[in-house]
C-alpha positions as CSV (number, residue, x, y, z in Angstrom):
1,X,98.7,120.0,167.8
2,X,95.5,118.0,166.9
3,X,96.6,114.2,165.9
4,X,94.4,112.1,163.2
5,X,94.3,108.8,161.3
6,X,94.8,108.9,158.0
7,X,91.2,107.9,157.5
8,X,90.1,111.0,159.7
9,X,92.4,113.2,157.2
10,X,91.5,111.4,154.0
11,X,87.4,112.3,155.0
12,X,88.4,115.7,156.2
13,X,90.0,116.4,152.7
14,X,86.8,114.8,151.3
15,X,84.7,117.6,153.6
16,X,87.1,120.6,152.4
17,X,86.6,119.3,148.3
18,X,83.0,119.0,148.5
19,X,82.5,122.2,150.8
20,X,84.6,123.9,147.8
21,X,84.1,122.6,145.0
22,X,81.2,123.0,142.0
23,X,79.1,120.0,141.8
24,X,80.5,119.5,138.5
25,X,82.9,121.2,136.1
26,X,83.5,121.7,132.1
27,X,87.3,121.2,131.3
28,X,89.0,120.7,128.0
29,X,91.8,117.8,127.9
30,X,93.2,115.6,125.2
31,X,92.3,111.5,125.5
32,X,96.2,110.0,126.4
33,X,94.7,106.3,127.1
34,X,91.4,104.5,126.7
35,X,90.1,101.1,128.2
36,X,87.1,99.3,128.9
37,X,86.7,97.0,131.9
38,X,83.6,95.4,133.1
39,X,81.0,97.9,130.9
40,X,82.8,100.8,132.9
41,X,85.3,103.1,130.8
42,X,88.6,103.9,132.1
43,X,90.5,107.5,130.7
44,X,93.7,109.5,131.2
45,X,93.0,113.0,130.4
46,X,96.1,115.3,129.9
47,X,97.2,118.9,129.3
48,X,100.3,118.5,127.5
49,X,103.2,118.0,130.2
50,X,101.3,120.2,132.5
51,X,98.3,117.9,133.6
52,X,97.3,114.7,134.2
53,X,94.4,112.6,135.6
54,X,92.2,109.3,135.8
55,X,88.8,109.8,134.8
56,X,86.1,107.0,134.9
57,X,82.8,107.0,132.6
58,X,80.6,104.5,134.7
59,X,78.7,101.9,132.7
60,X,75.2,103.6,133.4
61,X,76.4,107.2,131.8
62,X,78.9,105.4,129.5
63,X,76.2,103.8,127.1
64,X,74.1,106.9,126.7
65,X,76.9,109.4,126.8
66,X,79.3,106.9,123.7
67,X,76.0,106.6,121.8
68,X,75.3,110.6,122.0
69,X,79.2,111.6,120.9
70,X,79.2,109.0,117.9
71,X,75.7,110.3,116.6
72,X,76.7,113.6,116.8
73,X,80.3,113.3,115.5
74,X,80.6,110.0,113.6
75,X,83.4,109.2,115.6
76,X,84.1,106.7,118.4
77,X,86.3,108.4,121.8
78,X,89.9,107.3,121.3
79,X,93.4,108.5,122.1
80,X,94.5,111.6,120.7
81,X,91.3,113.0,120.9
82,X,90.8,116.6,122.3
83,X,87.1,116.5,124.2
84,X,85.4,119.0,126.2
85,X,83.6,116.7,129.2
86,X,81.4,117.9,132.3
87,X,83.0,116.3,135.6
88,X,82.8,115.5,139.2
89,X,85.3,115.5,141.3
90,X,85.8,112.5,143.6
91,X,88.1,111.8,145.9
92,X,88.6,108.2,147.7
93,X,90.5,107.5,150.6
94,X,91.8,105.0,149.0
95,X,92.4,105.4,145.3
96,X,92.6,109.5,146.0
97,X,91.6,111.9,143.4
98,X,89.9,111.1,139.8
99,X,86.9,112.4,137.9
100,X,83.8,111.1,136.9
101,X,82.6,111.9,133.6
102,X,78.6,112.7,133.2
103,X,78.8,114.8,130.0
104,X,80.5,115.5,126.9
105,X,79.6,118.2,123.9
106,X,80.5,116.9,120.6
107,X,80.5,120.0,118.8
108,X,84.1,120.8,120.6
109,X,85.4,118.0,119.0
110,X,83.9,118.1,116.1
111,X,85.9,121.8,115.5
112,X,89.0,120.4,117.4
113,X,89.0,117.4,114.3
114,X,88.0,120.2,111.7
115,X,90.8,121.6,112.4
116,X,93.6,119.6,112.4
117,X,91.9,118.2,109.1
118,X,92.4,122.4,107.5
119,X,96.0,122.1,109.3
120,X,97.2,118.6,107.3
121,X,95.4,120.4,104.1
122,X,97.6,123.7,104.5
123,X,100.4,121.8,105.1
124,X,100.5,119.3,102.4
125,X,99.5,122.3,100.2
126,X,103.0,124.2,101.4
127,X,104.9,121.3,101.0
128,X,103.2,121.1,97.1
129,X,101.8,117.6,97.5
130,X,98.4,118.5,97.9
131,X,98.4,118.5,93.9
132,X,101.1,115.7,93.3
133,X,99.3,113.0,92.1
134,X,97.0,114.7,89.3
135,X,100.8,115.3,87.7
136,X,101.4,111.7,87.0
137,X,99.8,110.6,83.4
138,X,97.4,107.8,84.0
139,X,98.7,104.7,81.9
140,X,96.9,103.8,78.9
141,X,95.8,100.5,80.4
142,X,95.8,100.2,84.0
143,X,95.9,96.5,84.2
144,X,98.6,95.5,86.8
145,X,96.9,96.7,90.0
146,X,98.8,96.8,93.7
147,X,96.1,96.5,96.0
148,X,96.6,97.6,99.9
149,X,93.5,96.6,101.8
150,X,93.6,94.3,105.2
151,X,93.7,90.5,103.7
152,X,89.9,89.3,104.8
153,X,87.5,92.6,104.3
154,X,84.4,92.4,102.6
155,X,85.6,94.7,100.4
156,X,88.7,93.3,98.9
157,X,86.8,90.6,98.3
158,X,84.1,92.5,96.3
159,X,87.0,94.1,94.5
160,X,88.6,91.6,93.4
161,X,85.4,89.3,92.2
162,X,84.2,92.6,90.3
163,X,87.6,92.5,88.4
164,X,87.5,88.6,88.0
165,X,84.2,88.8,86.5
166,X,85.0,91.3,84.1
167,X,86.4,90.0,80.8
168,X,90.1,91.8,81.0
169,X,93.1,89.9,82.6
170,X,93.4,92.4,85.2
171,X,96.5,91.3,87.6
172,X,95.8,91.7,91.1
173,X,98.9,91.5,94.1
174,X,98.1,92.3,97.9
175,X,99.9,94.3,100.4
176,X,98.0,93.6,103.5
177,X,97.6,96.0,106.0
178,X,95.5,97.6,108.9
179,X,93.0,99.6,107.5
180,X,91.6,101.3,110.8
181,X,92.9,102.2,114.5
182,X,96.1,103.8,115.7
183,X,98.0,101.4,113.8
184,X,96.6,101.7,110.7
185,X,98.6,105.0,108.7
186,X,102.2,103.3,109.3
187,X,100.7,99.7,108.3
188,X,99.8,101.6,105.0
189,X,103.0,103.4,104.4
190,X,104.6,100.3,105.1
191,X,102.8,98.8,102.5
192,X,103.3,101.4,99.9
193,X,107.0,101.1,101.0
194,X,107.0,97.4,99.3
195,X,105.4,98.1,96.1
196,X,108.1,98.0,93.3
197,X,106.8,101.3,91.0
198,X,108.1,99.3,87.8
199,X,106.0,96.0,88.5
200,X,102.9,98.0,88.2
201,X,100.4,100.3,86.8
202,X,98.4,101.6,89.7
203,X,98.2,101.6,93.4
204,X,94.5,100.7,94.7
205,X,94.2,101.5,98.9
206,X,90.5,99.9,99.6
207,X,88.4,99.6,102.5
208,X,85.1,98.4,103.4
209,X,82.7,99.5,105.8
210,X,83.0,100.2,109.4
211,X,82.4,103.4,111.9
212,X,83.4,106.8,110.0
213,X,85.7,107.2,112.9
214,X,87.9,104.7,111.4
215,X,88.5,107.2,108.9
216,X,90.5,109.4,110.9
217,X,93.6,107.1,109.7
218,X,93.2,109.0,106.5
219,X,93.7,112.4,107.6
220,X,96.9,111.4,108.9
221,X,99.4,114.0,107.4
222,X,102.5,111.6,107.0
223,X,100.3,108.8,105.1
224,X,99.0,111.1,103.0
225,X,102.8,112.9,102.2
226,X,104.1,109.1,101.4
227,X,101.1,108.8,98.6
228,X,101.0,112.3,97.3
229,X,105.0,111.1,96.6
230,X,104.1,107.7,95.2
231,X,105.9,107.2,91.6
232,X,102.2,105.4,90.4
233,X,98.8,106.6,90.4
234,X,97.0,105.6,94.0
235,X,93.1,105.4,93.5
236,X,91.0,105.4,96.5
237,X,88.0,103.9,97.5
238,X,87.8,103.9,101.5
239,X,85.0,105.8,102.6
240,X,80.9,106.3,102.6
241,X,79.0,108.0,99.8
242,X,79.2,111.5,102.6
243,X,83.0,111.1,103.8
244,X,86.1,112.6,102.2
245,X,88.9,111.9,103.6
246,X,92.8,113.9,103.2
247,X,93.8,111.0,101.4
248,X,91.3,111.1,98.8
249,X,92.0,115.1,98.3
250,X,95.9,113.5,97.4
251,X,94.1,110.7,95.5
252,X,94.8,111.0,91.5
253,X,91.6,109.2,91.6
254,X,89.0,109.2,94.4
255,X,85.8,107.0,94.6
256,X,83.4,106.0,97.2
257,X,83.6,102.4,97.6
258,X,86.4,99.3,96.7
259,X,83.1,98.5,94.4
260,X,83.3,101.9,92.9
261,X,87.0,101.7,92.2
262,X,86.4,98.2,89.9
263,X,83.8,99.9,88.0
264,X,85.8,102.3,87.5
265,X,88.9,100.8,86.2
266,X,86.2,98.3,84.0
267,X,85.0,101.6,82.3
268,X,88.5,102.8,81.6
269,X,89.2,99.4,80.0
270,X,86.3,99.5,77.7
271,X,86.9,102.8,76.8
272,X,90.5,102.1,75.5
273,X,88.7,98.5,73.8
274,X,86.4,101.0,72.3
275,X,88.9,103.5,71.3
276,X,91.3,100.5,69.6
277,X,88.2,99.5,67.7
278,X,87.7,102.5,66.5
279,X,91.6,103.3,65.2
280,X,91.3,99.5,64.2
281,X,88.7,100.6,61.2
282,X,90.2,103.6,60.5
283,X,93.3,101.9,59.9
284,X,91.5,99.3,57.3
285,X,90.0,102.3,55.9
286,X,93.3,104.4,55.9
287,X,94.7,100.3,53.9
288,X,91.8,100.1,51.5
289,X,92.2,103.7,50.4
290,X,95.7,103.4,49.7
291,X,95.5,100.3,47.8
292,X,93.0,101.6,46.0
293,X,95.5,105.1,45.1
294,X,98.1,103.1,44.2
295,X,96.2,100.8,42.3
296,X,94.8,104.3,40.3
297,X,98.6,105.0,40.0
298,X,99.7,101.8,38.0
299,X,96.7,102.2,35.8
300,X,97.9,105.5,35.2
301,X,101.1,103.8,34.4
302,X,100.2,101.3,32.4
303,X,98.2,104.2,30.1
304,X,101.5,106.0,29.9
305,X,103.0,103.2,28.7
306,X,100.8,102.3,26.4
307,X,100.4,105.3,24.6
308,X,104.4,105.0,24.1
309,X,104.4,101.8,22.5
310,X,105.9,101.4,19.3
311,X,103.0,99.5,17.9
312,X,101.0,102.2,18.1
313,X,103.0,104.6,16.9
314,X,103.1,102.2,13.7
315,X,99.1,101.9,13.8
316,X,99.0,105.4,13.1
317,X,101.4,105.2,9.6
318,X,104.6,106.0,11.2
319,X,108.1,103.7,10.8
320,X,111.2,103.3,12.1
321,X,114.1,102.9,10.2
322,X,117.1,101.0,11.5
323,X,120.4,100.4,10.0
324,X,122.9,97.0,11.7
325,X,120.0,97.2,14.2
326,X,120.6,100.8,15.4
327,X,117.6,103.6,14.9
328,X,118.5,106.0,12.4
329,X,117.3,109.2,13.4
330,X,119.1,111.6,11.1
331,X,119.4,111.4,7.0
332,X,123.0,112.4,8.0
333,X,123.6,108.9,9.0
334,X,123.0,107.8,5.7
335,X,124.7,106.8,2.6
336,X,123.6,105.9,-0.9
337,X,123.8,102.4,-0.9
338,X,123.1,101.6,2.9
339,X,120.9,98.7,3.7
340,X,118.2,99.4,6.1
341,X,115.0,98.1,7.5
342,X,111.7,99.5,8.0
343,X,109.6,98.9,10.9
344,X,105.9,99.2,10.0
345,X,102.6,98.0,12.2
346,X,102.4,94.6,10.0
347,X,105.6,93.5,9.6
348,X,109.2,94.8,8.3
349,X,110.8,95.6,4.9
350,X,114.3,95.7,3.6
351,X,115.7,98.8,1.7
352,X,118.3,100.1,-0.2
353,X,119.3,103.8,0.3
354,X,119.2,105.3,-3.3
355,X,120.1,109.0,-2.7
C-alpha cells in the first residue's frame, strides 16, 4: 500500500475536488454569523441542523457584490438572513474546506423577507392583534407623551423641539432603547414593559434615519404582539416616506417621520382648542339666551301681577268692603247696624249698614 504525506494527500484531495467539481455553484443557506476583518467578509452558512460552512467574501468582490444586494433590496446581509449566493469551492491544506462567494441574486431574498413579512401579518391577524390598537379610543388631549427612541438620534431631538416650540405643555418622558440591529425588538419591548399605562396618554416609538434594513426590527412578530396589546395608543413614526413596516400596520396611528408624528399631535391639539372655542360661544350664546327667557318670564310676571292689584281694580269704580279688617264677600255676613269700611282708589270711607 502506497504511503503519502499529509501534504501529498491534502493536494491529491485538492486534484480529486477540482477534477469533480463545477467551477462554481448556486446554493441556498441561511446567514448564522457575519464579520468583517481587514475589508474581507467572514460568513457561516447553515441549513438548519443539517449543514454548516465557512464562506469568505474577499474584499475585491465584497464592495461590488454589498453595494449590488443593498441597491436591489434595501437591506444590508446580516444574520438570519436566507440568501441565494454563487460559490467556489476551495479547499486548503491547511484551513480545509470553505467557499468563496462571487455572487448573490437579491431577488431570492427579497421573496424569502416578503414572506416572513405575509407570515408575521397572518399570524398577528389569527391571534386578532392585527386590529387591536384601532379599538382603543384616542384620548381627547394627548398631552402626556412616553417617547421610546434611542437617547441621542436626530430624530428625538427633532421631536421633541417640534413639541417645545409649539404653544401646548406637551409632557415628554424617554424610555431609551436600540432602535436598529438584532438587539433592537427586545430593547423596545423592554421599554414598553416600563411605561406605567396610567401616567400617560400615548406611547410615541420614533426613529430617525438610517439603511431601510434597519427596519427589519419592525417586522419582528413578538414586538409587534407586545404593542398591538399595549393598554395606550402607540403612534409610529420610524420609517421613509416608501417603507411600511408590521409595526406601523399594529400602529393606532402610523406616520412617516418622528417630525411627522409632532405635527401630527400639534394638529390634534388645535383641533380640540378650536373645537373648545367653538362650545365656549355656544355656551355664552346658550347664557345670554336664557337670561334673556327668563328675564321675558318675570316681565310676564310682573304684568300678571299688575293687572291683580287692588289699585286697579279701584281705578276702574270697584270697592272693597271690609268689616274688623276682614273682606266681606257675602251680604250674608251682614247686619243692620254693622260698621264697615270702603276701600275706594282715593282713599277709604266709613259706613253704617242700614238694611
Amino acid at each position: 500500500m502506497a504511503t503519502l504525506t499529509l501534504s501529498e494527500l491534502c493536494a491529491l484531495i485538492g486534484e480529486a475536488l477540482d477534477d469533480s467539481l463545477a467551477a462554481s455553484y448556486w446554493v441556498k443557506a441561511e446567514i448564522s454569523s457575519l464579520s468583517e476583518r481587514g475589508g474581507h467578509m467572514y460568513l457561516d452558512l447553515i441549513e438548519g441542523k443539517s449543514a454548516k460552512m465557512r464562506a469568505t467574501c474577499w474584499s475585491g468582490t465584497k464592495e461590488m457584490l454589498t453595494a449590488y444586494f443593498e441597491s436591489e433590496t434595501g437591506q444590508s446581509l446580516q444574520p438570519g438572513m436566507s440568501v441565494l449566493v454563487e460559490v467556489e469551492i476551495q479547499y486548503h491544506a491547511v484551513y480545509g474546506l470553505s467557499l468563496s462567494i462571487i455572487g448573490i441574486d437579491p431577488n431570492y431574498t427579497l421573496g424569502d423577507l416578503a414572506r416572513q413579512r405575509q407570515q408575521t401579518i397572518a399570524q398577528l391577524q389569527k391571534d386578532g392583534l392585527l386590529d387591536a390598537q384601532q379599538l382603543l379610543p384616542l384620548p381627547t388631549l394627548i398631552r402626556r407623551i412616553a417617547v421610546i427612541s434611542s437617547p441621542k438620534s436626530a430624530g428625538y431631538e427633532d421631536f421633541k423641539h417640534q413639541l417645545e416650540t409649539s404653544p401646548y405643555a406637551f409632557s415628554l418622558t424617554l424610555f431609551g432603547a436600540t432602535m436598529q440591529g438584532e438587539g433592537a425588538a427586545p430593547s423596545i419591548i423592554a421599554a414598553l414593559d416600563e411605561i406605567d399605562s396610567t401616567s400617560f396618554d400615548a406611547v410615541v416609538i420614533i426613529r430617525g434615519g438610517g439603511a431601510t434594513a434597519d427596519l427589519n426590527c419592525f417586522d419582528d412578530y413578538t414586538l409587534c404582539a407586545v404593542c398591538a396589546q399595549c393598554e395606550l395608543p402607540v403612534l409610529t413614526g420610524i420609517g421613509h416616506t416608501r417603507d411600511i413596516s408590521v409595526l406601523d400596520l399594529v400602529a393606532h396611528e402610523a406616520l412617516k417621520t418622528p417630525t411627522a408624528v409632532a405635527e401630527w399631535l400639534i394638529h390634534r391639539m388645535d383641533a380640540q382648542m378650536d373645537r373648545l372655542a367653538d362650545l365656549l360661544v355656544r355656551l355664552h350664546r346658550t347664557a345670554e339666551r336664557q337670561i334673556l327667557i327668563r328675564q321675558h318670564r318675570v316681565e310676564l310676571l310682573e304684568q300678571r301681577l299688575a293687572a291683580c292689584n287692588p289699585e286697579r281694580i279701584y281705578q276702574r269704580g270697584y270697592s272693597l268692603l271690609t268689616k274688623n279688617g276682614k273682606i266681606i264677600r257675602s251680604v250674608t255676613e251682614l247686619q243692620p247696624g254693622d260698621k264697615v269700611t270702603s276701600h275706594l282708589a282715593d282713599g277709604t270711607t266709613d259706613m253704617t249698614v242700614n238694611g
